[in-house]
C-alpha positions as CSV (number, residue, x, y, z in Angstrom):
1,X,-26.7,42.6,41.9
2,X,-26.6,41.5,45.6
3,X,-24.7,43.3,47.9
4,X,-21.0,40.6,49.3
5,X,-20.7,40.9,52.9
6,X,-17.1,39.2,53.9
7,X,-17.1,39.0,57.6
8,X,-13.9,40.4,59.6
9,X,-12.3,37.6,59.5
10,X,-12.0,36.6,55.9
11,X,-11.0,40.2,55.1
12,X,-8.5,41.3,53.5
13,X,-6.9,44.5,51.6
14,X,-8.0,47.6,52.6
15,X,-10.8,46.0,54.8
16,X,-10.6,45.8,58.4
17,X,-10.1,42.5,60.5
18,X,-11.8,42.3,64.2
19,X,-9.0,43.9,66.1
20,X,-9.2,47.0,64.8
21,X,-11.5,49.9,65.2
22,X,-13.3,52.2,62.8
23,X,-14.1,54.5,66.3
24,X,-11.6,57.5,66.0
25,X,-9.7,58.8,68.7
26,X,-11.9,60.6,71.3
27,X,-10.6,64.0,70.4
28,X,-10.9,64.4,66.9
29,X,-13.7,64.7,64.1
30,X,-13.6,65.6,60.2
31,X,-15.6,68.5,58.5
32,X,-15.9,70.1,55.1
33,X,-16.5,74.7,55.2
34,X,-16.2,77.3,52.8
35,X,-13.1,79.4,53.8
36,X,-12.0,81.7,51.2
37,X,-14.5,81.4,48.6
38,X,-13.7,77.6,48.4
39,X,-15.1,74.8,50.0
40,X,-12.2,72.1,51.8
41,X,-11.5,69.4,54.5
42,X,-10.7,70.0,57.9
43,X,-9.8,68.1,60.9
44,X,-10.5,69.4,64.4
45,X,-9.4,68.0,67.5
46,X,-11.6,68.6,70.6
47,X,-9.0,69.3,73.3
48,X,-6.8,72.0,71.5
49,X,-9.4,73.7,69.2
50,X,-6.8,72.8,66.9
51,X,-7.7,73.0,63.2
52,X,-5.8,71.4,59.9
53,X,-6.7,71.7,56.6
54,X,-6.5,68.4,54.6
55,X,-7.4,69.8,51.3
56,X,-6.4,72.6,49.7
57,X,-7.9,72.3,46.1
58,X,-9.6,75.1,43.3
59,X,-12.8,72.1,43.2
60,X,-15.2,71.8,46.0
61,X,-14.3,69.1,48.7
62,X,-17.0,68.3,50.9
63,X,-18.9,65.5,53.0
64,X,-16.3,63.8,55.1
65,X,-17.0,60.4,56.4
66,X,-17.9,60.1,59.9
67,X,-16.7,56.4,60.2
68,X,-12.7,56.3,59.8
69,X,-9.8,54.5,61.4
70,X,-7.0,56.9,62.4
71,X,-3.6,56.0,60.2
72,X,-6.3,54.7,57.5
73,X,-8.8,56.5,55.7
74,X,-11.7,58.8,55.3
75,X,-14.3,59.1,52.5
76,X,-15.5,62.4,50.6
77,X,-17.2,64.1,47.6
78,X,-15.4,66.3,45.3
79,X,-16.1,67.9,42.0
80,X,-12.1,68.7,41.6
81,X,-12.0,66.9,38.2
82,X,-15.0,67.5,36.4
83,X,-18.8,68.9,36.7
84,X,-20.3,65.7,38.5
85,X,-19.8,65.3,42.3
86,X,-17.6,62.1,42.8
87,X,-16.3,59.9,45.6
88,X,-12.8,60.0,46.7
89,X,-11.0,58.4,49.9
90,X,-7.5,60.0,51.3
91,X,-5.7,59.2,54.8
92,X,-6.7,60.7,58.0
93,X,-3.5,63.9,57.5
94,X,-5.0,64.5,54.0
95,X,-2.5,61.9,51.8
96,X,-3.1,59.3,49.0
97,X,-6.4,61.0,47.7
98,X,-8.1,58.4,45.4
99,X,-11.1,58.6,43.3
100,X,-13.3,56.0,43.5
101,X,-16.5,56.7,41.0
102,X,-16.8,57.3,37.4
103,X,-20.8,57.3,37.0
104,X,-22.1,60.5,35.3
105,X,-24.8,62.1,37.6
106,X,-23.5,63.2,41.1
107,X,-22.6,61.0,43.8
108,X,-22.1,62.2,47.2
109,X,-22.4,62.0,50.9
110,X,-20.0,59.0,51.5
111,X,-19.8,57.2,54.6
112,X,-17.7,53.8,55.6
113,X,-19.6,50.7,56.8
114,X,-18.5,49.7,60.4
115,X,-15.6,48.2,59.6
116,X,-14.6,49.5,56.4
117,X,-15.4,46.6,53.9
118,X,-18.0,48.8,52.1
119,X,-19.2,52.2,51.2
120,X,-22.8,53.9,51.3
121,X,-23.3,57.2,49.3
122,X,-26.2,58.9,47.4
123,X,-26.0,59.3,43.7
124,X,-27.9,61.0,41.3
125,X,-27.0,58.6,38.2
126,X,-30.8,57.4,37.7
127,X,-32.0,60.8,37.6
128,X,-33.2,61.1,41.4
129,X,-31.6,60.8,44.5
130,X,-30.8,57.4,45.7
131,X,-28.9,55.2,47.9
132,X,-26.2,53.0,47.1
133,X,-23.4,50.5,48.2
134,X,-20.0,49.7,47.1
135,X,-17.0,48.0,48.1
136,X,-13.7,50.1,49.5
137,X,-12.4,49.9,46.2
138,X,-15.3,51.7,44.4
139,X,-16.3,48.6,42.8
140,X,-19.5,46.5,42.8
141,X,-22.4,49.6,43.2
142,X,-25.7,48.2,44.6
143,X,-29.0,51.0,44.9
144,X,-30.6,49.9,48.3
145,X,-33.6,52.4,47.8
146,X,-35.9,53.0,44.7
147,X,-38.7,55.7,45.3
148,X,-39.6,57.7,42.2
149,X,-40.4,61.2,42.5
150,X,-38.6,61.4,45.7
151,X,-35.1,62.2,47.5
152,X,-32.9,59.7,49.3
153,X,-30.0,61.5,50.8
154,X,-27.4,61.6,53.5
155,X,-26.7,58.3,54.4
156,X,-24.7,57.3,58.0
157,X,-23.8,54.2,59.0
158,X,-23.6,52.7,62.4
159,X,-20.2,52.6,64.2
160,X,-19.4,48.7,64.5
161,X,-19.5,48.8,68.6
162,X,-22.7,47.4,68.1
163,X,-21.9,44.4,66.0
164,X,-21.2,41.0,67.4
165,X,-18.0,40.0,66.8
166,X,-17.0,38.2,63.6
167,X,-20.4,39.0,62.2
168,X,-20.2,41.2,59.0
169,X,-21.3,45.4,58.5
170,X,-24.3,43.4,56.9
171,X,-25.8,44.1,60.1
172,X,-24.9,47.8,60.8
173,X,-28.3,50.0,60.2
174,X,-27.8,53.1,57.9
175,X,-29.8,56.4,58.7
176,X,-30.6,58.7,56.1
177,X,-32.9,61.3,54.9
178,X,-36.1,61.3,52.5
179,X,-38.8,63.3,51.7
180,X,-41.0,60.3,50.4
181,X,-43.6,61.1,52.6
182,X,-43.9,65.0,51.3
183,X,-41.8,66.3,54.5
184,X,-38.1,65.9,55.1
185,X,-37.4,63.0,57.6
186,X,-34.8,60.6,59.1
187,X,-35.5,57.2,58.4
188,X,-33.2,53.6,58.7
189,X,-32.7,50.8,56.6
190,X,-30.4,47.9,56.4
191,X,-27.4,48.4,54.3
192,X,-28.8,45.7,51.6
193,X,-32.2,48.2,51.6
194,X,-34.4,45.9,53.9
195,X,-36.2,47.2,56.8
196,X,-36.7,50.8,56.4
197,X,-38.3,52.5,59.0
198,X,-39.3,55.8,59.4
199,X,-38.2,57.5,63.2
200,X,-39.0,61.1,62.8
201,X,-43.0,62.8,62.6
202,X,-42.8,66.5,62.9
203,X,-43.4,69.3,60.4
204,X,-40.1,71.0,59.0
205,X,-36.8,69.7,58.3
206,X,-35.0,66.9,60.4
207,X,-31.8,66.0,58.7
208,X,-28.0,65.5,58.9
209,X,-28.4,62.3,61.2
210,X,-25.3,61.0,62.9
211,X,-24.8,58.1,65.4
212,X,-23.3,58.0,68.5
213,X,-20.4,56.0,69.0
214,X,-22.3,53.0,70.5
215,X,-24.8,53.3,68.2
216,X,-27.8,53.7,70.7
217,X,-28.3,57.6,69.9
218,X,-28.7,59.6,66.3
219,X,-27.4,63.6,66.9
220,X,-29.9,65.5,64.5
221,X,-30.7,68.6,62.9
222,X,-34.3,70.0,62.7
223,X,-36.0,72.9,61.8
224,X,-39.5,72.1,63.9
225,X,-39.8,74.9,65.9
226,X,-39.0,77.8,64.0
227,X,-35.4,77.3,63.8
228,X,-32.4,75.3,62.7
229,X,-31.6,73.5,66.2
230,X,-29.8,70.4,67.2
231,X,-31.9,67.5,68.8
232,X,-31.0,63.9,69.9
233,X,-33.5,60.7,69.9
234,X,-32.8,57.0,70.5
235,X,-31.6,54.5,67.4
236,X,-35.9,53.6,67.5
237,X,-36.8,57.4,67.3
238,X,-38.1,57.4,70.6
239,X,-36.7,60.6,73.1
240,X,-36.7,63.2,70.8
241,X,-35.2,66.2,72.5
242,X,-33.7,69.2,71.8
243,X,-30.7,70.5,72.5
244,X,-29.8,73.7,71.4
245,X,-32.0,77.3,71.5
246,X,-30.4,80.1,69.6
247,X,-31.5,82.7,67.5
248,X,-28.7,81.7,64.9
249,X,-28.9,78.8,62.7
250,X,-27.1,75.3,64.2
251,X,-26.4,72.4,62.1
252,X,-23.7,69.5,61.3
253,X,-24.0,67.8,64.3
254,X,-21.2,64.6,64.5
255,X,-20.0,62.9,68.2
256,X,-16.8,62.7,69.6
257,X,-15.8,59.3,69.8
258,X,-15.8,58.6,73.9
259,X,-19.6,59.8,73.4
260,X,-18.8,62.5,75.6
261,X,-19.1,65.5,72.9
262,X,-21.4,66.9,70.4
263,X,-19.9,68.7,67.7
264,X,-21.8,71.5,65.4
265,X,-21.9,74.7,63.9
266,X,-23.6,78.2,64.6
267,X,-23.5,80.3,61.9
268,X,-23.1,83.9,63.7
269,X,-23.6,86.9,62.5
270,X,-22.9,85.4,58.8
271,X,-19.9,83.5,59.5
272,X,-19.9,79.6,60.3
273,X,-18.5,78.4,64.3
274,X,-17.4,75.5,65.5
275,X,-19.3,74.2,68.9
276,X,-19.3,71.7,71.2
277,X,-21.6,70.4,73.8
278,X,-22.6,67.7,76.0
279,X,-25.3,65.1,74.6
280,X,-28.0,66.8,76.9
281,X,-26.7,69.8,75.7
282,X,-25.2,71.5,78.4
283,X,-21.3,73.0,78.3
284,X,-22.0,74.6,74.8
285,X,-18.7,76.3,73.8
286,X,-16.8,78.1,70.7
287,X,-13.9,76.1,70.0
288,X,-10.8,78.2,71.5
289,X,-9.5,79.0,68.4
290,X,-12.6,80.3,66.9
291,X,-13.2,83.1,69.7
């Protein structure tokens, strides 16, 4: 089946039209942590420190979507109704939570397209991990990668600052993780599968890419020297460099929207923090409420 691309402006429904915006407001992000022996959604805004819990269930709620417009909604896994991870979409305070997927096998790691027409996850429904696009509604499922006897995973799409206007998130490159070539790296494809390219080289883990708001920088976490660090390169994988150096583990890395702020976490002494720094890594602080 081929993937529809509608363009902006022959949207309609819960798909966005070229006025709005999927770039959230510059001080807030979405994350999913284990607090109290369950795992839940969070919001965090980057002025305050502030903290709110958007889900509060006995499953496991994980994997926010980076991509979101504020007042619409935001994607995420769950297992809350039965053993198989599934994808579910609720509004930016934690209202109107939908599921959208019904496959056996898990599907997880959700994220919107641009501007919200479709939806890229990675399932587990053939038996391996692969990548796949839908529409908003959870309908018309499309696998975009097909490499037996390795992982697709993780999946991020482009923010839509980068798209000309009125042309479709058929456009918008997707980042994601594989281990097809033995090692775990950070590779891009087109949302229809086309194009992949490979942008990361170095022994040990890179993973949990995520874009930068104008789409010319992917945040990153690696483990190739030693240590789970942050680094940043360019979209083309060029200007690798790291950005963090501390004994303790640092991961999750997702952008503030202005560009301005890189968001992580530092597991201390056992316990998970939330970070922020600037994207050459300077100004690294605990969030306020966290200290």
């Amino acid at each position: 089946m081929a993937i529809s691309w509608l363009t902006p402006a022959t949207t309609t429904g819960t798909t966005m039209t070229e006025t709005q915006t999927t770039r959230p407001p510059p001080d807030r992000t979405f994350f999913s942590e284990e607090r109290g022996g369950n795992w839940d959604i969070f919001s965090y805004t980057y002025s305050t420190g502030k903290e709110d819990r958007l889900t509060n269930h006995p499953g496991e709620d994980r994997e926010p979507s980076k991509n979101y417009t504020e007042g619409g909604l935001i994607t995420f896994s769950s297992d809350r109704d039965d053993d198989d991870f599934e994808i579910y979409t609720m509004g930016t305070d934690g209202s109107s939570q939908k599921r959208l997927t019904f496959v056996p096998g898990a599907d997880r790691r959700p994220d919107w397209s641009p501007r919200q027409t479709h939806i890229v996850f990675t399932s587990e429904r053939d038996r391996r991990q692969e990548l796949y696009v839908m529409t908003a509604d959870g309908s018309d499922h499309v696998r975009i990668t097909n490499t037996p006897g390795s992982g697709n995973a993780q999946p991020a799409w482009t923010s839509n600052t980068r798209l000309p206007v009125g042309e479709s998130d058929a456009l918008a490159d997707v980042a994601f993780v594989s281990n097809r070539d033995r090692d775990v790296e950070i590779y891009v494809t087109k949302p229809d599968g086309s194009d992949q390219r490979r942008l990361t080289f170095t022994p040990g883990f890179d993973e949990a890419p995520a874009w930068s708001p104008d789409g010319t920088r992917i945040a990153f976490m690696s483990e190739r020297d030693g240590n789970r660090e942050i680094y940043v390169m360019n979209a083309d994988g060029s200007g690798q460099t790291r950005l963090t150096n501390d004994p303790d583990a640092d991961h999750s890395p997702a952008w503030s929207a202005d560009g301005g702020h890189i968001l992580f976490t530092r597991d201390r002494v056992g316990e998970a923090k939330r970070y922020s720094m600037r994207p050459d890594g300077s100004d690294q602080m605990m969030s306020p409420l966290q200290r």
